[in-house]
N, CA, C and O atoms as a Tripos MOL2 file, in Angstrom:
@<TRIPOS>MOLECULE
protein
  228   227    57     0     0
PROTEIN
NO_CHARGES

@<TRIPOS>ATOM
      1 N        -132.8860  -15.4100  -56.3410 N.3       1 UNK1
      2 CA       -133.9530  -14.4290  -56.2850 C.3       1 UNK1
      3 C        -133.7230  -13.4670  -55.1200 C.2       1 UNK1
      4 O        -133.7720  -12.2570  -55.3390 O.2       1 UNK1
      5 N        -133.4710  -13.9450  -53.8690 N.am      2 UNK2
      6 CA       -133.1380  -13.3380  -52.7390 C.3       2 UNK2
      7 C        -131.8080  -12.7960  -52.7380 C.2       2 UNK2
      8 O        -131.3680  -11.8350  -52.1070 O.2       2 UNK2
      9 N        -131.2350  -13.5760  -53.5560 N.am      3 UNK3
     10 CA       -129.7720  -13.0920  -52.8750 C.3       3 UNK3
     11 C        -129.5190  -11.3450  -53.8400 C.2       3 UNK3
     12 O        -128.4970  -10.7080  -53.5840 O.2       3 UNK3
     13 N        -130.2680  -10.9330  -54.5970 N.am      4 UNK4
     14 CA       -130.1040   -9.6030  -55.3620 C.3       4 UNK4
     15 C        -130.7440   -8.3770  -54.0150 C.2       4 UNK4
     16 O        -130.5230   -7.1720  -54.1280 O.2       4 UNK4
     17 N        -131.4190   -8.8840  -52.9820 N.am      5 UNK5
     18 CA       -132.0760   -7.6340  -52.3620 C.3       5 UNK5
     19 C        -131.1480   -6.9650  -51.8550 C.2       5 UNK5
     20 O        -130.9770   -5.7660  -52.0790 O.2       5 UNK5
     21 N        -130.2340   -7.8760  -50.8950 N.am      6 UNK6
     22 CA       -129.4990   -6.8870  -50.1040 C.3       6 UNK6
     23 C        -129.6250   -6.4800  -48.8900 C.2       6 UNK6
     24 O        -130.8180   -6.6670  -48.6540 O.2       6 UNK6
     25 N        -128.9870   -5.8920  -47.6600 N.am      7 UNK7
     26 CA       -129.3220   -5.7760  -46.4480 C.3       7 UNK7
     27 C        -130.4070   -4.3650  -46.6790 C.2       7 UNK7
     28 O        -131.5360   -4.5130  -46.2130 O.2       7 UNK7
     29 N        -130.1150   -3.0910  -47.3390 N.am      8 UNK8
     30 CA       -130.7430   -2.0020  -46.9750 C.3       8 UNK8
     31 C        -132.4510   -2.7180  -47.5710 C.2       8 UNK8
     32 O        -133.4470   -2.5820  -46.8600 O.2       8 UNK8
     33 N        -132.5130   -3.4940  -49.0290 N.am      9 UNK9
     34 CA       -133.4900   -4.0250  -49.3540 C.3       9 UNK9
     35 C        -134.2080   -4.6530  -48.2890 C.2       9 UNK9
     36 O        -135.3010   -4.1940  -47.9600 O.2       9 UNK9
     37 N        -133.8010   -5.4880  -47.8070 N.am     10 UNK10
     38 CA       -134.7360   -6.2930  -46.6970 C.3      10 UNK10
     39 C        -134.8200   -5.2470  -45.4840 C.2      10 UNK10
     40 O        -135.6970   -5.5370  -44.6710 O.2      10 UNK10
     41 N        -134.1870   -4.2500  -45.2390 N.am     11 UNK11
     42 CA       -134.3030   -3.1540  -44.2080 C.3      11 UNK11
     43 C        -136.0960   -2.2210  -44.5650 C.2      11 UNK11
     44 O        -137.0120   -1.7340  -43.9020 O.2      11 UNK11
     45 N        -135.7160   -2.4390  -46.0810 N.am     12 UNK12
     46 CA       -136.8720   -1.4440  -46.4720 C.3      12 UNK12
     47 C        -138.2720   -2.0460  -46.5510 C.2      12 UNK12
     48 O        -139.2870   -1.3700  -46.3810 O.2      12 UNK12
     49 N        -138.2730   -3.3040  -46.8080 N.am     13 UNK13
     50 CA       -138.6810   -4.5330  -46.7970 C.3      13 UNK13
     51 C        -139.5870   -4.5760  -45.4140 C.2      13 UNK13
     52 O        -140.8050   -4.7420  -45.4800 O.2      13 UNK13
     53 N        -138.8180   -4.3950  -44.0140 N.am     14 UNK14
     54 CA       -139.1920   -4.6940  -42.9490 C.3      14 UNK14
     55 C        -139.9400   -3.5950  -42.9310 C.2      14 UNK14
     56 O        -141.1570   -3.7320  -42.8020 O.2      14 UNK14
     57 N        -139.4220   -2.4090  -43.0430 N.am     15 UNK15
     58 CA       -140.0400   -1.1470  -42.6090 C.3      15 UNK15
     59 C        -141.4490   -0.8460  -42.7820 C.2      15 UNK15
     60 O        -142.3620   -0.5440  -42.0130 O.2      15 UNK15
     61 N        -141.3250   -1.0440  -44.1910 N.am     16 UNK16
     62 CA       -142.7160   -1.2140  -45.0960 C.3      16 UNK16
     63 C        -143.9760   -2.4770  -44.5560 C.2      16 UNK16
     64 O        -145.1340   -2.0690  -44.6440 O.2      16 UNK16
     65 N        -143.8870   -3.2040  -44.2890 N.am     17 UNK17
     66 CA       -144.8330   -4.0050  -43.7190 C.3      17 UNK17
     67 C        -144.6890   -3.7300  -42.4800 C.2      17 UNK17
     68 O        -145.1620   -4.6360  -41.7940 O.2      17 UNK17
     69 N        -144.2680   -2.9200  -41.8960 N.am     18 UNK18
     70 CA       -144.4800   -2.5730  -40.3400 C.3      18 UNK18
     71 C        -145.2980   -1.5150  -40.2530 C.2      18 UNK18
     72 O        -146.0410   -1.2530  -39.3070 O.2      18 UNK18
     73 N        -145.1530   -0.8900  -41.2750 N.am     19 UNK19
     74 CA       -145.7380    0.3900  -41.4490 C.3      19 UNK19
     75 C        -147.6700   -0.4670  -42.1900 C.2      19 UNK19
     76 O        -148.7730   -0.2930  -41.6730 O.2      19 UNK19
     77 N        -147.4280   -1.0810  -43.1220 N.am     20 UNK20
     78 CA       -148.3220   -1.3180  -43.4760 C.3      20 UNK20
     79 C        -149.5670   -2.5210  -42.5740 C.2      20 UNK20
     80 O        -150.7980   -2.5440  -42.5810 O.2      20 UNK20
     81 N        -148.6340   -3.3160  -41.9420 N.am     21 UNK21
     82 CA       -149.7450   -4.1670  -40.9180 C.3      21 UNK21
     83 C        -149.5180   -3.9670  -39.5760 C.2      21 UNK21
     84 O        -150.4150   -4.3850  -38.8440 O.2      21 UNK21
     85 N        -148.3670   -3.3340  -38.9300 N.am     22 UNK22
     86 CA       -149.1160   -2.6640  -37.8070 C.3      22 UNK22
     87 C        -147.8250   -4.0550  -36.6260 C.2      22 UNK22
     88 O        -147.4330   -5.1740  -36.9580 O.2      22 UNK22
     89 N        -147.6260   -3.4770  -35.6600 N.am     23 UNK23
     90 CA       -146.6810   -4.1180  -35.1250 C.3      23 UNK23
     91 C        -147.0460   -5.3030  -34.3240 C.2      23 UNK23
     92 O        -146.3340   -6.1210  -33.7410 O.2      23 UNK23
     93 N        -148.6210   -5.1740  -34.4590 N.am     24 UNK24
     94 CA       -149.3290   -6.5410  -33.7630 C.3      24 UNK24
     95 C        -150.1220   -7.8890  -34.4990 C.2      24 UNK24
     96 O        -150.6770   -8.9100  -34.0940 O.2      24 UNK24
     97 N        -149.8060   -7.2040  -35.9300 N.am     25 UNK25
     98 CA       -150.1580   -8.2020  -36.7890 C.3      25 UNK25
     99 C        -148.9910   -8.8690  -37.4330 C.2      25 UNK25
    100 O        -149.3300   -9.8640  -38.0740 O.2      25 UNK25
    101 N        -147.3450   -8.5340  -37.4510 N.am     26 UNK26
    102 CA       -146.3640   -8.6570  -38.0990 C.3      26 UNK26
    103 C        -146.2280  -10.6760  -37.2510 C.2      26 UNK26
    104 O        -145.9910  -11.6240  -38.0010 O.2      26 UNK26
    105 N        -146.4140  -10.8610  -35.8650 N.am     27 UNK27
    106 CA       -145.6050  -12.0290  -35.4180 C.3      27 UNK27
    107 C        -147.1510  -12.7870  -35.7670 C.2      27 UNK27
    108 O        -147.0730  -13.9920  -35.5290 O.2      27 UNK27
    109 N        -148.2660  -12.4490  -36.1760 N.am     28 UNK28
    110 CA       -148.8820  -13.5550  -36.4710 C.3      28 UNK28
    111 C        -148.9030  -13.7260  -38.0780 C.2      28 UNK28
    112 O        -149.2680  -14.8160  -38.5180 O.2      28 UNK28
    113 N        -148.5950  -12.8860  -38.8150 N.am     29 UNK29
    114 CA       -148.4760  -13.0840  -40.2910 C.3      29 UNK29
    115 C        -146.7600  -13.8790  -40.5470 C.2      29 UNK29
    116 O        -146.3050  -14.4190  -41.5550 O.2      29 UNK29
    117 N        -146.1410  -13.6610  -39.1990 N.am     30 UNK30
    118 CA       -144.8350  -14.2280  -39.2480 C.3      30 UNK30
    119 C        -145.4250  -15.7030  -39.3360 C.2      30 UNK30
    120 O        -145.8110  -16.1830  -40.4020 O.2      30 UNK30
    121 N        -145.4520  -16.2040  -38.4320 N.am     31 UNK31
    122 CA       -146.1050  -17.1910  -37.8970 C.3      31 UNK31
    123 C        -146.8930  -18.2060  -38.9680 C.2      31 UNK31
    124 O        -146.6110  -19.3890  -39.1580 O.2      31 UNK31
    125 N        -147.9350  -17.4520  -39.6050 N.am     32 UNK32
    126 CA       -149.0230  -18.4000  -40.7340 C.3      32 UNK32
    127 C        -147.6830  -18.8900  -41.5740 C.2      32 UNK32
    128 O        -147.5830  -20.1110  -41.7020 O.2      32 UNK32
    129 N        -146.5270  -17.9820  -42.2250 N.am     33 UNK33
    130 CA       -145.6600  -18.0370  -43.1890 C.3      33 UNK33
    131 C        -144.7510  -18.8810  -42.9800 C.2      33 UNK33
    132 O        -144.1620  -19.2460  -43.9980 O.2      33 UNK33
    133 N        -144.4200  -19.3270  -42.0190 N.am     34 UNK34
    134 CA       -143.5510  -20.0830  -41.0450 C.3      34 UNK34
    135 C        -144.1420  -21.3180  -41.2500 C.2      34 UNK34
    136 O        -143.4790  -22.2180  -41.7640 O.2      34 UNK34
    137 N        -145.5070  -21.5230  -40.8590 N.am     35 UNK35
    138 CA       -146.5060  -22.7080  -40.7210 C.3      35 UNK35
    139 C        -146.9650  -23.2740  -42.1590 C.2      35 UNK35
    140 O        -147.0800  -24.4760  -42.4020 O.2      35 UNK35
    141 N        -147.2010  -22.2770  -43.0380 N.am     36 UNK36
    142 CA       -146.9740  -22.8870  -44.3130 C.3      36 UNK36
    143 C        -146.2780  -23.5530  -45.1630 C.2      36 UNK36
    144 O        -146.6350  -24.5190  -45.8380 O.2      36 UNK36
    145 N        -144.8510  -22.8090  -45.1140 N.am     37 UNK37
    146 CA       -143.4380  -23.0970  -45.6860 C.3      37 UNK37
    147 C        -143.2360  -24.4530  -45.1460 C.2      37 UNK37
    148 O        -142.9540  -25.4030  -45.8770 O.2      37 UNK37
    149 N        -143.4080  -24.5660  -43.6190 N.am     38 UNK38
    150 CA       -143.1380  -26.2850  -43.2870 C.3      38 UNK38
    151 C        -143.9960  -26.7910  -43.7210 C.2      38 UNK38
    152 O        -143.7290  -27.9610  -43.9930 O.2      38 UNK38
    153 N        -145.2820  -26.4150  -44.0220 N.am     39 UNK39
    154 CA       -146.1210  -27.8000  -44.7620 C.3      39 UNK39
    155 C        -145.9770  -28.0670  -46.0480 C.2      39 UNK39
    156 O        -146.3200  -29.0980  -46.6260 O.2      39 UNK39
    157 N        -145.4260  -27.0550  -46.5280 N.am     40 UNK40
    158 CA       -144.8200  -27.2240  -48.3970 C.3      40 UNK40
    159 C        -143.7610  -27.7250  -48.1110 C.2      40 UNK40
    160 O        -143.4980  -28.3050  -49.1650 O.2      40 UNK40
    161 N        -142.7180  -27.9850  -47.2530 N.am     41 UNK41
    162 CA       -141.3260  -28.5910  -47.6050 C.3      41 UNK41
    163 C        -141.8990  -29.7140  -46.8540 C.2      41 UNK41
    164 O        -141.3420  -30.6490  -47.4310 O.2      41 UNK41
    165 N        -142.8400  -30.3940  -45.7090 N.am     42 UNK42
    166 CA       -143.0800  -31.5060  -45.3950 C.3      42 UNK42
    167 C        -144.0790  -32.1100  -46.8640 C.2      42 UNK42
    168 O        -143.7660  -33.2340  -47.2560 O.2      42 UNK42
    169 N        -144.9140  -31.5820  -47.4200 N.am     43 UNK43
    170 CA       -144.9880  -31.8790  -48.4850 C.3      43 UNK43
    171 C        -144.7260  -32.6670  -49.8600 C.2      43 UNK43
    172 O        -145.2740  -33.5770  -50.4820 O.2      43 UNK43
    173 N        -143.2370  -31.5750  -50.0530 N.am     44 UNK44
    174 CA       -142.4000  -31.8100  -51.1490 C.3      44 UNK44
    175 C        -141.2090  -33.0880  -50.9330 C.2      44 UNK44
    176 O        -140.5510  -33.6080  -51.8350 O.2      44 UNK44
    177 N        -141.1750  -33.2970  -49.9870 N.am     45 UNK45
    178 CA       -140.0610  -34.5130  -49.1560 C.3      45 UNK45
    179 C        -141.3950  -35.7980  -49.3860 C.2      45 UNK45
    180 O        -141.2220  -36.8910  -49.9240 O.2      45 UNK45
    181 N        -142.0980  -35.5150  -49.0740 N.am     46 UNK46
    182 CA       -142.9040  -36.9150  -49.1840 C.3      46 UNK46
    183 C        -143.4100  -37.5280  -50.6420 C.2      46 UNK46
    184 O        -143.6120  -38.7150  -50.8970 O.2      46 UNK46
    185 N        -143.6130  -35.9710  -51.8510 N.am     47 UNK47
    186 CA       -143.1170  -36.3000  -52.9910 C.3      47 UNK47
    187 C        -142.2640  -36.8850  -53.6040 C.2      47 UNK47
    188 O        -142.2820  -37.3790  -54.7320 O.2      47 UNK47
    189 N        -141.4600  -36.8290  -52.8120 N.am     48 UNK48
    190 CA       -140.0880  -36.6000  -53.7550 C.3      48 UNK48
    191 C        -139.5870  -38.3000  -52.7630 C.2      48 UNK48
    192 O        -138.5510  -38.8900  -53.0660 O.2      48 UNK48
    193 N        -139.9460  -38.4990  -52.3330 N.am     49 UNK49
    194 CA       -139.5860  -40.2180  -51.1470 C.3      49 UNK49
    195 C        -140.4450  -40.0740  -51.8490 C.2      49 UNK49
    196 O        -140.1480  -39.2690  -52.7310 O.2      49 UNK49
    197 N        -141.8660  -40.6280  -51.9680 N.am     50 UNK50
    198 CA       -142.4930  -41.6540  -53.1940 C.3      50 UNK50
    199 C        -141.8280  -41.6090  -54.0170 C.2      50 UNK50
    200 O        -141.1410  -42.6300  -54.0270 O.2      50 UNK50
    201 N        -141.4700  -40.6110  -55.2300 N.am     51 UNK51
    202 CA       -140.6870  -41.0430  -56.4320 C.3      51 UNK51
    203 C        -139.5490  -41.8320  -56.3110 C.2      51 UNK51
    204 O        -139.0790  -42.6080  -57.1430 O.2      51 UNK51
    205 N        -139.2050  -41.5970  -55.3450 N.am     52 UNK52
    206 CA       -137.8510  -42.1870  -55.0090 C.3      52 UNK52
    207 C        -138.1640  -43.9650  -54.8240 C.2      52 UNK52
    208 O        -137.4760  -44.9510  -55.0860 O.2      52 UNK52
    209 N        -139.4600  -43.7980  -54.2790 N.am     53 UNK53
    210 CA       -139.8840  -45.3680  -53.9990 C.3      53 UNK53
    211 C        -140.1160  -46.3350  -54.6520 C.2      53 UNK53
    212 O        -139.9890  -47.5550  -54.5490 O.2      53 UNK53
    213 N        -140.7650  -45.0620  -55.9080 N.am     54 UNK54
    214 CA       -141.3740  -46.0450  -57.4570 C.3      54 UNK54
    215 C        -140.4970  -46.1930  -58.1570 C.2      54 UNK54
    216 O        -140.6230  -46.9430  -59.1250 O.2      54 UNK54
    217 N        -139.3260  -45.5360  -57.9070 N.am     55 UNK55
    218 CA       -138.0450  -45.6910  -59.1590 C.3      55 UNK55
    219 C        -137.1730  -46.8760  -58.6100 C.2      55 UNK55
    220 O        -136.6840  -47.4090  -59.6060 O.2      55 UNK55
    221 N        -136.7820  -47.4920  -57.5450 N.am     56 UNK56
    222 CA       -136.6480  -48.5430  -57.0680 C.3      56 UNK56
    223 C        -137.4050  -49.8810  -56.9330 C.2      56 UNK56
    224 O        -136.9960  -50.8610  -56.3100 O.2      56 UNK56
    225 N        -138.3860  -49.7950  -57.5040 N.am     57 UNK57
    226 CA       -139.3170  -51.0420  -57.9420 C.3      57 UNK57
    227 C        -139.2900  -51.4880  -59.5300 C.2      57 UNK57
    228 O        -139.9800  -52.4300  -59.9180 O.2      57 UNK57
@<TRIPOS>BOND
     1     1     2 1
     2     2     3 1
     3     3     4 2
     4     3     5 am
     5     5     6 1
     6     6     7 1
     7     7     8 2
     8     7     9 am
     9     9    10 1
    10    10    11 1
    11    11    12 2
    12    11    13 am
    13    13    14 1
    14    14    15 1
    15    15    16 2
    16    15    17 am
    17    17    18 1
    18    18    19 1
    19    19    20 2
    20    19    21 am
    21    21    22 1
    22    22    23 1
    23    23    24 2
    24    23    25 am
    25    25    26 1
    26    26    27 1
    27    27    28 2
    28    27    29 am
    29    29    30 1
    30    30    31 1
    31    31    32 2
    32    31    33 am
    33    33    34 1
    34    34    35 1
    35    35    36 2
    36    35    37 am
    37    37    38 1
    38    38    39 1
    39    39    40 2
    40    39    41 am
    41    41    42 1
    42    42    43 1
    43    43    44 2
    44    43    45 am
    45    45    46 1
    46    46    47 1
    47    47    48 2
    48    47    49 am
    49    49    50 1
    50    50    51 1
    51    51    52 2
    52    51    53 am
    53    53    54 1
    54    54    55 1
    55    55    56 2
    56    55    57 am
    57    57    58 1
    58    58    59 1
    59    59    60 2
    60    59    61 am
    61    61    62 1
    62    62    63 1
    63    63    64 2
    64    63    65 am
    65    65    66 1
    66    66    67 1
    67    67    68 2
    68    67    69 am
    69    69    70 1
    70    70    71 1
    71    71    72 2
    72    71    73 am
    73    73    74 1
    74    74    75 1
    75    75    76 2
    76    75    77 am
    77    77    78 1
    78    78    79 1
    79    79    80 2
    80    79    81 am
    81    81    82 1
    82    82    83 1
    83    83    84 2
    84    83    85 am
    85    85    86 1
    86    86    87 1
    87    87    88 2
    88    87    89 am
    89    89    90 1
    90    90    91 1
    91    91    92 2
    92    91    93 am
    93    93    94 1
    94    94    95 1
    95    95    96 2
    96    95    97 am
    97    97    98 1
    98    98    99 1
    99    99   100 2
   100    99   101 am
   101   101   102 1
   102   102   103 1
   103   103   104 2
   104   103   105 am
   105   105   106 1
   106   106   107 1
   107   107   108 2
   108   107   109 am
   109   109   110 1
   110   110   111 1
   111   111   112 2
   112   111   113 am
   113   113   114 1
   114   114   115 1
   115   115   116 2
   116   115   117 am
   117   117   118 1
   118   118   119 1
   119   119   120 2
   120   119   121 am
   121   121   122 1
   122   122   123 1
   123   123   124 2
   124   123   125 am
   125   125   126 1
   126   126   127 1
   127   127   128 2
   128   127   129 am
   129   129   130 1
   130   130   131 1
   131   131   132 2
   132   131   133 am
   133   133   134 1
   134   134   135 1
   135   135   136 2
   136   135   137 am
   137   137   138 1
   138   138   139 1
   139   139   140 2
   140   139   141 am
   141   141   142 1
   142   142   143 1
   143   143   144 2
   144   143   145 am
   145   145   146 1
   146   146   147 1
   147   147   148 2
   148   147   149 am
   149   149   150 1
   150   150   151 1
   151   151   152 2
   152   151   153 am
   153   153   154 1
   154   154   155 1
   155   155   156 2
   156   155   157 am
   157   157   158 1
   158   158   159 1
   159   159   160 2
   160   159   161 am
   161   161   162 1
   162   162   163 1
   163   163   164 2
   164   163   165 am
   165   165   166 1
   166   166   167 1
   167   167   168 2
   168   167   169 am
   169   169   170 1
   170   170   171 1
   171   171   172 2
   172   171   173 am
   173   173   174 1
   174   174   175 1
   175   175   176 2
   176   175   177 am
   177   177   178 1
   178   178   179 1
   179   179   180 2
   180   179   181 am
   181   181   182 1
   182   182   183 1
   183   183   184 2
   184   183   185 am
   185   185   186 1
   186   186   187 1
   187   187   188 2
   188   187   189 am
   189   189   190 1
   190   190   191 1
   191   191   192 2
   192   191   193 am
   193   193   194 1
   194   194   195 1
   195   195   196 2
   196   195   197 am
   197   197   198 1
   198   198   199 1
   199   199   200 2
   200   199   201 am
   201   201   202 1
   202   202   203 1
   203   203   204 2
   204   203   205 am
   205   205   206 1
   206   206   207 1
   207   207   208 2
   208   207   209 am
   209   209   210 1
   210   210   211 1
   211   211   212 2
   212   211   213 am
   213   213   214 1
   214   214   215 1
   215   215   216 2
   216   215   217 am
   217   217   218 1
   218   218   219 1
   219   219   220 2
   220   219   221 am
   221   221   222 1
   222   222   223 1
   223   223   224 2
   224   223   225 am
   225   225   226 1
   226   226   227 1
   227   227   228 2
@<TRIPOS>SUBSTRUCTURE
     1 UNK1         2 RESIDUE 1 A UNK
     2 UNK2         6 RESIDUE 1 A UNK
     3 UNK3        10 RESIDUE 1 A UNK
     4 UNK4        14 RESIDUE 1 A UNK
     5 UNK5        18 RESIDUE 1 A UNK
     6 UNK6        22 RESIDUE 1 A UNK
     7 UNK7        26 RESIDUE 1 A UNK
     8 UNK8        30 RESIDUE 1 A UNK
     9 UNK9        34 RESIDUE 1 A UNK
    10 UNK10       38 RESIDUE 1 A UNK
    11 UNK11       42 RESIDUE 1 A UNK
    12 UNK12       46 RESIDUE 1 A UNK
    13 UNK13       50 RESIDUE 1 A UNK
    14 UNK14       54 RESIDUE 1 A UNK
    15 UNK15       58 RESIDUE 1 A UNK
    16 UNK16       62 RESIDUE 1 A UNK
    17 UNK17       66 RESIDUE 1 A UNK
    18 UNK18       70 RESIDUE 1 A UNK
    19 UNK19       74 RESIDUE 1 A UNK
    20 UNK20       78 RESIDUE 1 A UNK
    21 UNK21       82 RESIDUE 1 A UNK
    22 UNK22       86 RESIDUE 1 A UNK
    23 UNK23       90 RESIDUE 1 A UNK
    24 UNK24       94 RESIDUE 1 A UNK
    25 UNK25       98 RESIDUE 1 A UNK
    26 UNK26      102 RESIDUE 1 A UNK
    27 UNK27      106 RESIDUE 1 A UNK
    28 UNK28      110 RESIDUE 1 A UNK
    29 UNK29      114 RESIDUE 1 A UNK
    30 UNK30      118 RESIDUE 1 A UNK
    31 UNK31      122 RESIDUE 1 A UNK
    32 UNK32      126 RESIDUE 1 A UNK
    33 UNK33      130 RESIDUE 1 A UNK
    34 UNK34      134 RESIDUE 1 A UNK
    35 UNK35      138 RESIDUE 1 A UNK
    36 UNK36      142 RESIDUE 1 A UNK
    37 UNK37      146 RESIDUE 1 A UNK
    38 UNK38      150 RESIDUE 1 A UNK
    39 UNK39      154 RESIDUE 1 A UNK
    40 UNK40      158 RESIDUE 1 A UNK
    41 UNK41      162 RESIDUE 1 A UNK
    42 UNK42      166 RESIDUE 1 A UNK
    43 UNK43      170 RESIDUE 1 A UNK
    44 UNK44      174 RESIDUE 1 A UNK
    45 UNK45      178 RESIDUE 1 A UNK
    46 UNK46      182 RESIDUE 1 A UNK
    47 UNK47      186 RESIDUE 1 A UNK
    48 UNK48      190 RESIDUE 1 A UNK
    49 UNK49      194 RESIDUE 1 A UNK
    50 UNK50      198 RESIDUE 1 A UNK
    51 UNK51      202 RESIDUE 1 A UNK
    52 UNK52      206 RESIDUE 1 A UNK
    53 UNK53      210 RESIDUE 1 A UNK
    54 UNK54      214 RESIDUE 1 A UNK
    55 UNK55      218 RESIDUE 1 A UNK
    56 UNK56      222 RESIDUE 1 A UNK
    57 UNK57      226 RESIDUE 1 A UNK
């Protein structure tokens, strides 16, 4: 999915949400996205170890 953007893509990418939230809202919207993503992959690991747990019983 990512790998089609491209450097100028993610250039335009940046620009555009800088422009649109402002250069003091960018490291805390960084931040929530950051804090989420680890709770979906701490998440999905603890899914995925249970299944792993029940298929060994």
């Amino acid at each position: 999915m990512l790998s089609n953007i491209g450097i100028p893509g993610l250039i335009l990418i940046l620009v555009l949400a800088l422009i649109i939230f402002g250069p003091k809202k960018l490291p805390e919207i960084g931040r929530a996205f950051g804090e989420t993503l680890k709770e979906f992959k701490k998440s999905t690991r603890e899914l995925t170890k249970d299944d792993d747990h029940d298929k060994r019983k």
